[in-house]
C-alpha positions as CSV (number, residue, x, y, z in Angstrom):
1,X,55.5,29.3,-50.5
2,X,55.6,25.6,-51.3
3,X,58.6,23.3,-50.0
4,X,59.2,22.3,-53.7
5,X,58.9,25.9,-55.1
6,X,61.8,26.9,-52.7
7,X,64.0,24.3,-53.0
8,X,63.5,24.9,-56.9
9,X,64.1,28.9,-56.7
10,X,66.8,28.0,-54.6
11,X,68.1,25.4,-57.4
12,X,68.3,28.1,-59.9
13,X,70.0,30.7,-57.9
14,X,72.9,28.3,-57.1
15,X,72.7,26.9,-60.2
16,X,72.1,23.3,-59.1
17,X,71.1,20.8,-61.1
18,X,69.5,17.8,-59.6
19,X,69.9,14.6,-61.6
20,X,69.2,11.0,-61.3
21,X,72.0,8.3,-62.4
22,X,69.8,6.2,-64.2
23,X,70.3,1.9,-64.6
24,X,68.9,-1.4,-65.7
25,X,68.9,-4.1,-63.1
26,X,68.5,-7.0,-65.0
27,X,69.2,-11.2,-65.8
28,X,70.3,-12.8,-67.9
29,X,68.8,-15.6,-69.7
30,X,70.0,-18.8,-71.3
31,X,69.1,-17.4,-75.0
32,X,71.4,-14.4,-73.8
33,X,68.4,-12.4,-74.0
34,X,68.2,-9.4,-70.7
35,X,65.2,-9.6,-68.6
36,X,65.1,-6.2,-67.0
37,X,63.7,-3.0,-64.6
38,X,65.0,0.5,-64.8
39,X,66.2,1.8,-61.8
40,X,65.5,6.1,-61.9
41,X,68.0,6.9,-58.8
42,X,71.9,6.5,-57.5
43,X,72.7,4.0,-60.0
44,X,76.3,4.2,-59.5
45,X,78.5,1.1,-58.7
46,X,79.1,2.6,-54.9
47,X,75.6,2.4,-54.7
48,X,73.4,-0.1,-56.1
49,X,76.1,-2.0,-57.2
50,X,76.8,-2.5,-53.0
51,X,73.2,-3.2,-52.5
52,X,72.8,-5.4,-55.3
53,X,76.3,-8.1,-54.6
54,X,75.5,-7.7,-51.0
55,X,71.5,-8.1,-50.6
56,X,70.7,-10.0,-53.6
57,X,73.3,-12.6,-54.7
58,X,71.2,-15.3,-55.0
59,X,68.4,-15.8,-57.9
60,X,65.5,-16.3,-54.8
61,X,66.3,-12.6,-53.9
62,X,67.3,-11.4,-57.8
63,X,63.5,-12.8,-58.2
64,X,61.8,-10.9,-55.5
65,X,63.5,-7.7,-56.8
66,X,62.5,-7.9,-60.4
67,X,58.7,-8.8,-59.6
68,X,58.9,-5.5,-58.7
69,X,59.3,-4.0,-61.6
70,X,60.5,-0.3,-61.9
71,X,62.2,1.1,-59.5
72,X,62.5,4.9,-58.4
73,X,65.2,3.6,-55.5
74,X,66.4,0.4,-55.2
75,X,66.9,-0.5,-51.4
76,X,68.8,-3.4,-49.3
77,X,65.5,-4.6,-48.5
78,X,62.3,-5.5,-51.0
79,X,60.2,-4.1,-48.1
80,X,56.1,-3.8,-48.0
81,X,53.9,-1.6,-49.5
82,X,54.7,2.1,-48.6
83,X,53.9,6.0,-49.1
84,X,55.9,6.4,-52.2
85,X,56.3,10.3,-51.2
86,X,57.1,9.1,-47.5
87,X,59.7,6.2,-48.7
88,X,60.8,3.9,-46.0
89,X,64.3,3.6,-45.3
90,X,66.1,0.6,-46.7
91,X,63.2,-0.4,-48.5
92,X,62.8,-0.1,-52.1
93,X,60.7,2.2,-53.8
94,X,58.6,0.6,-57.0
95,X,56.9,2.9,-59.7
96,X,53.8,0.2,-59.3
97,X,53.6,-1.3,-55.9
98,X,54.2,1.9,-54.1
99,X,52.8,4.7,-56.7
100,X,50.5,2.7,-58.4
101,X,51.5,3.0,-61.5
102,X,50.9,0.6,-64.5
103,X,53.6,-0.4,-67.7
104,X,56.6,-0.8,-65.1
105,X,56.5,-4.3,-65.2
106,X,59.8,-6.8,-66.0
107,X,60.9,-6.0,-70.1
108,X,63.0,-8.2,-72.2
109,X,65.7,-6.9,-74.1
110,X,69.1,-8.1,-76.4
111,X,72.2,-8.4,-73.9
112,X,74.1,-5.9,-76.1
113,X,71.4,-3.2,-76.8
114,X,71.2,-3.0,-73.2
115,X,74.6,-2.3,-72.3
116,X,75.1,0.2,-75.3
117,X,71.7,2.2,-74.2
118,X,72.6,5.7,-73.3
119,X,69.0,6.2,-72.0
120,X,70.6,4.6,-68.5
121,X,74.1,5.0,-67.3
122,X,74.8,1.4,-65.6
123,X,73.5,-1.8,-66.4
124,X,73.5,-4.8,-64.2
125,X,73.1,-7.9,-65.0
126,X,72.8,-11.4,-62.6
127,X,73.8,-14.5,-64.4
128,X,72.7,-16.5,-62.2
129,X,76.1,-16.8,-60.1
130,X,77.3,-13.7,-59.8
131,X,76.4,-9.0,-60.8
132,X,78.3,-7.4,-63.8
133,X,78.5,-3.9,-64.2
134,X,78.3,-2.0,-67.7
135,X,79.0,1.9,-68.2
136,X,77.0,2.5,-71.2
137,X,79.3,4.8,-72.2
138,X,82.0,2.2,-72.2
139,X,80.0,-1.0,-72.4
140,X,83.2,-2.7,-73.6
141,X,84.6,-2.6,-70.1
142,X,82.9,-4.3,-66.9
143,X,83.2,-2.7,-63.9
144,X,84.4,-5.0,-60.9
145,X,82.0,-4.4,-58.3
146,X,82.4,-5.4,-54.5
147,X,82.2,-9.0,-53.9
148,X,81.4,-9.7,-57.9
149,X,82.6,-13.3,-57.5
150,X,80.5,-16.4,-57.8
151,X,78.2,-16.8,-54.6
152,X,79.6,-19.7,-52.4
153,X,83.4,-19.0,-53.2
C-alpha cells in the first residue's frame, strides 16, 4: 500500500482534515495597484509573516521572491532549482521553477479586491518600506507583524 493511500485511510479514520492557509504575497505600486503571487502553504502571520519582515525587508529581496512567481512554500531563502517532491529546507518552493509549471507568474490586482478575497486567507503587501498584513476576513484591520516598521529605523 502506497505512503499517500495510508496516510489518507489514516486521515479519514481520525477524521483529519489537512488544509493549506492560503496568501497573496504582494507590492504595492504607486497607482495603488497590487502586484502579486499566491502562496498555497502556512500563510499565517507566525509564519510567513516571520519570514517575510525578517528575510525580505528590502525591495532587492521583495524582487527576487516575486520573480518567482507562485509559491507552494515560501522559505527564508529564494534557494536554486530543486525536487519539488523532495523540497529543500529553508528554500522556497515555486509552482514553475521547481514543478515546472506554466501561468504562475507575477498577477496585478486592485489593493482592495485583494485584501477582501476570500479565496486566500492573508494578504501581504511590501510598500516599499516596510510588510502589512490583511485577514481577508477582516480586511479592515492590519495585523502588526514582527518587526513591521520601516527598514533602517
Amino acid at each position: 500500500m502506497s505512503k499517500f493511500l495510508c496516510i489518507f485511510i489514516l486521515s479519514l479514520t481520525l477524521n483529519i482534515i489537512f488544509m493549506a492557509t492560503r496568501s497573496y504575497i504582494g507590492v504595492r505600486n504607486t497607482d495603488a495597484s497590487v502586484d502579486y503571487i499566491y502562496c498555497h502553504f502556512d500563510g499565517y502571520p507566525d509564519h510567513n509573516g516571520k519570514i517575510l519582515t525578517e528575510h525580505y525587508a528590502d525591495m532587492d529581496k521583495v524582487n527576487a521572491l516575486m520573480k518567482l512567481g507562485d509559491l507552494s512554500v515560501l522559505g527564508e531563502q529564494i534557494g536554486g532549482k530543486h525536487d519539488f517532491n523532495k523540497r529543500t529546507r529553508g528554500w522556497c518552493l515555486a509552482y514553475g521553477r521547481d514543478r515546472g509549471e506554466s501561468n504562475v507568474s507575477v498577477k496585478t490586482g486592485d489593493y482592495k479586491e485583494l485584501i477582501n478575497d476570500q479565496n486566500v486567507d492573508y494578504v501581504y503587501i511590501f510598500d516599499g518600506d516596510y510588510w502589512e498584513c490583511f485577514d481577508t476576513y477582516d480586511p479592515e484591520m492590519v495585523i502588526n507583524l514582527y518587526n513591521s516598521v520601516p527598514t533602517g529605523a
